[in-house]
C-alpha positions as CSV (number, residue, x, y, z in Angstrom):
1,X,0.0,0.0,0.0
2,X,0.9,3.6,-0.6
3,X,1.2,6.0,1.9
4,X,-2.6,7.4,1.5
5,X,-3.8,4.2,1.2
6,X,-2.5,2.9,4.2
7,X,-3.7,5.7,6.6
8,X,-7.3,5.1,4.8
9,X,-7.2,1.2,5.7
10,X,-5.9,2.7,9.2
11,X,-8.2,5.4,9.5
12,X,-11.3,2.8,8.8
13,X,-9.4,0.3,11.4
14,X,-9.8,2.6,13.9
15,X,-12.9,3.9,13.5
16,X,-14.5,0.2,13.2
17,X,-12.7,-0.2,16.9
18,X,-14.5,3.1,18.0
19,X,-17.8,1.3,17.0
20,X,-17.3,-2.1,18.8
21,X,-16.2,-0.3,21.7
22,X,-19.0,1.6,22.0
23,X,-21.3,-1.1,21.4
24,X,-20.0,-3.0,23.8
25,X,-21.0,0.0,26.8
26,X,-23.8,0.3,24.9
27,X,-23.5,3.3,23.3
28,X,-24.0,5.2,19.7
29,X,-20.4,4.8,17.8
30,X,-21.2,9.1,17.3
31,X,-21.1,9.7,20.8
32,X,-16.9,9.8,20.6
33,X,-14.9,12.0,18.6
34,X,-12.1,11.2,16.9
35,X,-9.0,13.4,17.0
36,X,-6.3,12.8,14.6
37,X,-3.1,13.5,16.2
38,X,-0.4,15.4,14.2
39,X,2.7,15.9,16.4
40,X,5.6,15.2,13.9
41,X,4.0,14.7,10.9
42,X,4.1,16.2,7.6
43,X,1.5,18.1,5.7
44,X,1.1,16.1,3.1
45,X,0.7,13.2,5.9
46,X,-2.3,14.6,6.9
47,X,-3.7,16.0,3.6
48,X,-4.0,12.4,3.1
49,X,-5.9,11.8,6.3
50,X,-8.6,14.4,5.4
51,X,-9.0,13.3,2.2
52,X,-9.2,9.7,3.8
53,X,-12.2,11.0,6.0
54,X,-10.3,12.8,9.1
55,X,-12.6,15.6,10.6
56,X,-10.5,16.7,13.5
57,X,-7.2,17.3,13.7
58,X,-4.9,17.5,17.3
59,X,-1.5,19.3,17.9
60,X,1.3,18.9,20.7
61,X,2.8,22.6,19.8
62,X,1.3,26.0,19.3
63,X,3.7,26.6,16.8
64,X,3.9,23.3,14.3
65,X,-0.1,23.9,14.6
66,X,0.1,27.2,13.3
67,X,2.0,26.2,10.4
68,X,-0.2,23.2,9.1
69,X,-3.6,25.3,9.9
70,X,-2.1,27.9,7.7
71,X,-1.2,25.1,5.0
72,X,-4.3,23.0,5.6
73,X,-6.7,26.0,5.3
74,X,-9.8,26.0,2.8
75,X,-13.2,25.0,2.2
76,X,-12.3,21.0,3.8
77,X,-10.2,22.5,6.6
78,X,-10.6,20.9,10.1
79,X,-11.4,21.5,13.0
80,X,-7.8,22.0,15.1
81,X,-7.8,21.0,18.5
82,X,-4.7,21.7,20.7
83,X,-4.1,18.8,23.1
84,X,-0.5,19.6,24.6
85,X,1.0,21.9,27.1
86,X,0.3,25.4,26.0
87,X,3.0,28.2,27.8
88,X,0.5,31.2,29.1
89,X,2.7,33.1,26.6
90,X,1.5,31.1,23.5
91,X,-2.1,31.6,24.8
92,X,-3.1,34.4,22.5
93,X,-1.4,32.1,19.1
94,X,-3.9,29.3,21.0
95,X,-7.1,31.4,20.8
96,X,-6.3,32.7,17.8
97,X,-5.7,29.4,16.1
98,X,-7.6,26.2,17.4
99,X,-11.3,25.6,18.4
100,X,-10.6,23.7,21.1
101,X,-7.9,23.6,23.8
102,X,-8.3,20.5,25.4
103,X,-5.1,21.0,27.9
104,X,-5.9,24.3,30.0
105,X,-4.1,23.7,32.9
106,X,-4.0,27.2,35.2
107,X,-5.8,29.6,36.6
108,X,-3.3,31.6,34.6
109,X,-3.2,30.3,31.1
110,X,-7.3,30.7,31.4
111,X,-7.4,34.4,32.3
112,X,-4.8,35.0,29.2
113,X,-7.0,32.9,27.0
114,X,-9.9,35.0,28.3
115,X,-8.4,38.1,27.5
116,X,-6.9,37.2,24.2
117,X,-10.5,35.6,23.2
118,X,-12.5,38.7,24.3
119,X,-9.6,40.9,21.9
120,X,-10.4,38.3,19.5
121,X,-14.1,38.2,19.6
122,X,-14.5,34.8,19.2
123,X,-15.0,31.7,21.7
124,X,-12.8,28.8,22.4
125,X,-13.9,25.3,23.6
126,X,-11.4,24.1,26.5
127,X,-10.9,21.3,28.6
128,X,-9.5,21.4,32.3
129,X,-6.4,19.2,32.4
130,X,-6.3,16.9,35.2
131,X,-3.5,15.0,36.9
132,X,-5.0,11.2,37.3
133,X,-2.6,9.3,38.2
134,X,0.0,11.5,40.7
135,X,2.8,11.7,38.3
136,X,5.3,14.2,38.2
137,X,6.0,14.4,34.3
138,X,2.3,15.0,33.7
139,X,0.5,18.7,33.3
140,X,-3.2,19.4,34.8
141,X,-4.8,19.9,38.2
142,X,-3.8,17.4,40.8
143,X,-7.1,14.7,40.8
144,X,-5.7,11.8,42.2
145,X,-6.5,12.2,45.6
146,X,-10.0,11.9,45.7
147,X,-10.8,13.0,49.0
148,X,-8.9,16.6,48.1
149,X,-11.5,17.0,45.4
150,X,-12.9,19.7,47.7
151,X,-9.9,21.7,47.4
152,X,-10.6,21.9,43.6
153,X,-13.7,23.2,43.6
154,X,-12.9,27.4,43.9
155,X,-10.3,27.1,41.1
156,X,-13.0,25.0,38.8
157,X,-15.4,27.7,39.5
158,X,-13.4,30.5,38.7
159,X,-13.1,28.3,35.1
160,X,-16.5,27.8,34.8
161,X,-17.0,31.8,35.2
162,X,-14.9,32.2,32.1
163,X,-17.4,34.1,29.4
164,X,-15.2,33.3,26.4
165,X,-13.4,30.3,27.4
166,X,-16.2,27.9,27.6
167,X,-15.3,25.1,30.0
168,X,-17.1,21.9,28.3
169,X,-15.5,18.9,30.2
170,X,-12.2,17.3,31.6
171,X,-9.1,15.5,29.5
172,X,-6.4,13.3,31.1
173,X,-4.0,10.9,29.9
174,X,-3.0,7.8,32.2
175,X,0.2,6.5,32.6
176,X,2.0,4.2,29.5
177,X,1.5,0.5,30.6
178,X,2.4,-2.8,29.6
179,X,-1.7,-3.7,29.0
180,X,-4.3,-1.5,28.0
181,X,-7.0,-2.7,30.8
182,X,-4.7,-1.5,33.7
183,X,-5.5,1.7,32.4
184,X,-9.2,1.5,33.3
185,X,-8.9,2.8,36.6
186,X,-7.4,5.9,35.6
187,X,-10.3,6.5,33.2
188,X,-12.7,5.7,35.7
189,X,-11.2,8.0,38.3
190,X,-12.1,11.3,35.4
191,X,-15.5,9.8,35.2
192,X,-16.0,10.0,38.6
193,X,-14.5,13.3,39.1
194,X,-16.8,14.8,36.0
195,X,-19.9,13.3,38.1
196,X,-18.2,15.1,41.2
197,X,-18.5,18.7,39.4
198,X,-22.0,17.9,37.9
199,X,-23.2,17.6,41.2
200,X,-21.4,21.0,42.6
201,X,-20.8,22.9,39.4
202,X,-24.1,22.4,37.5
203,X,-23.4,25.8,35.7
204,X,-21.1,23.6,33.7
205,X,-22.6,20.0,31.5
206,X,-19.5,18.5,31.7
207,X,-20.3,16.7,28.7
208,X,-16.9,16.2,27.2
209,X,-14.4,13.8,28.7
210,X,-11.1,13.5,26.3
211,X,-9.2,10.6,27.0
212,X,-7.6,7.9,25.8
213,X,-5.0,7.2,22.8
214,X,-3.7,4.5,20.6
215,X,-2.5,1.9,23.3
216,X,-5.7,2.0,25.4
217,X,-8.2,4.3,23.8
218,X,-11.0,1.3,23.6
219,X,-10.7,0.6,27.5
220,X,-10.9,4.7,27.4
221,X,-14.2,4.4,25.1
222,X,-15.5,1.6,27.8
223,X,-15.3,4.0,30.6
224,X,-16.8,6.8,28.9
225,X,-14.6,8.9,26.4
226,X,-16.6,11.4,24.1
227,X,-13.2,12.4,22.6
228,X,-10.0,10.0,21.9
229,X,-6.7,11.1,20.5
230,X,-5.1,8.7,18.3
231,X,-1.8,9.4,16.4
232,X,0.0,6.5,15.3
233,X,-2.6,3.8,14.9
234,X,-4.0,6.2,12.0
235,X,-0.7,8.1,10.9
236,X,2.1,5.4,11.9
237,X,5.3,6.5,13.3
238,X,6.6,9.7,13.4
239,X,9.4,10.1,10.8
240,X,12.5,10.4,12.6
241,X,11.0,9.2,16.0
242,X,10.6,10.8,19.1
């Protein structure tokens, strides 16, 4: 296979996964969103996965984002999503150039974003970040002690205040393991936590929960994920690595 045909047989792979997965917790296969992620791949990489059927695109890095939006624009473009670590001083490039931020992380990086989306006059979909599992190299609000879920709720409210940053629901990412099923509890943990802040934030739906990736994003789909971000199963390895 060439290289658009193999991200097409990929791209339908995946998808048909989505579908048993959600019939399996009894669900519709629409209810989860697929986001194509982009770190490290070309352009013409992911011209092919549009043309293949790819609706929504993810990116790692304000700036490589910038550049593909820019050469992926048109009447076909997709709908960018920013899913890594954005620096409160790349928050206006953020507002500016994705519909969804699915990785805000701070009180501080969501009063930027405010301000830069007010200046902007537009409105951005975002995600609170949250820390499941306790880890040290991961981003997002500190959720792994359950019984400090208390302690979150001022900061989450000050979010859910937000006028052009609409808060929609909670992303994670649990740790890399050996098997895809010890990440369950991890997922779990979210859904809990997005039940949590129905019950004392009902200003918010909570609707969206954005989890899971290519090593475990069925167990994710099984536990509840509305939104999963895939990269390699679809796009294959980054060129070069890393």
């Amino acid at each position: 296979m060439n290289g658009a045909t193999q991200i097409h047989a990929n791209l339908v792979r995946v998808q048909t996964q989505i579908a048993q997965a959600c019939q399996r917790s009894q669900r519709e296969p629409g209810a989860v969103r697929l986001i194509v992620v982009t770190k490290g791949h070309p352009v013409e990489t992911l011209r092919a996965a549009i043309q293949a059927g790819a609706t929504d695109l993810g990116e790692n890095y304000v700036e490589e984002g910038m550049a593909k939006i820019a050469a992926l624009g048109g009447e076909n473009a997709p709908t960018w999503h920013m899913i890594g670590h954005v620096q409160s001083r790349k928050a206006k490039a953020a507002v500016e150039n994705f519909s969804w931020v699915h990785s805000l992380d701070s009180l501080k990086l969501a009063a930027r974003m405010e301000r830069f989306a007010e200046e902007y006059g537009c409105k951005v979909k975002a995600l609170i970040e949250c820390n499941v599992s306790g880890e040290e190299t991961k981003f997002g609000f500190p959720v792994f002690a359950e019984d400090r879920w208390e302690d979150l709720l001022a900061p989450f409210e000050q979010l859910a205040s937000l006028r052009c940053v609409e808060i929609v629901g909670l992303m994670t990412m649990a740790p890399f393991l050996p098997q895809a099923e010890a990440a369950r509890p991890f997922f779990h943990r979210l859904v809990r936590l997005r039940d949590f802040l129905r019950s004392r934030i009902p200003s918010v739906e909570w609707r969206e929960l954005s989890m899971g990736m290519s090593a475990d994003f069925e167990v994710a789909i099984e536990e509840g994920a509305t939104m999963v971000r895939i990269g390699q199963a679809i796009l294959g390895p980054r060129p070069g690595g890393g």
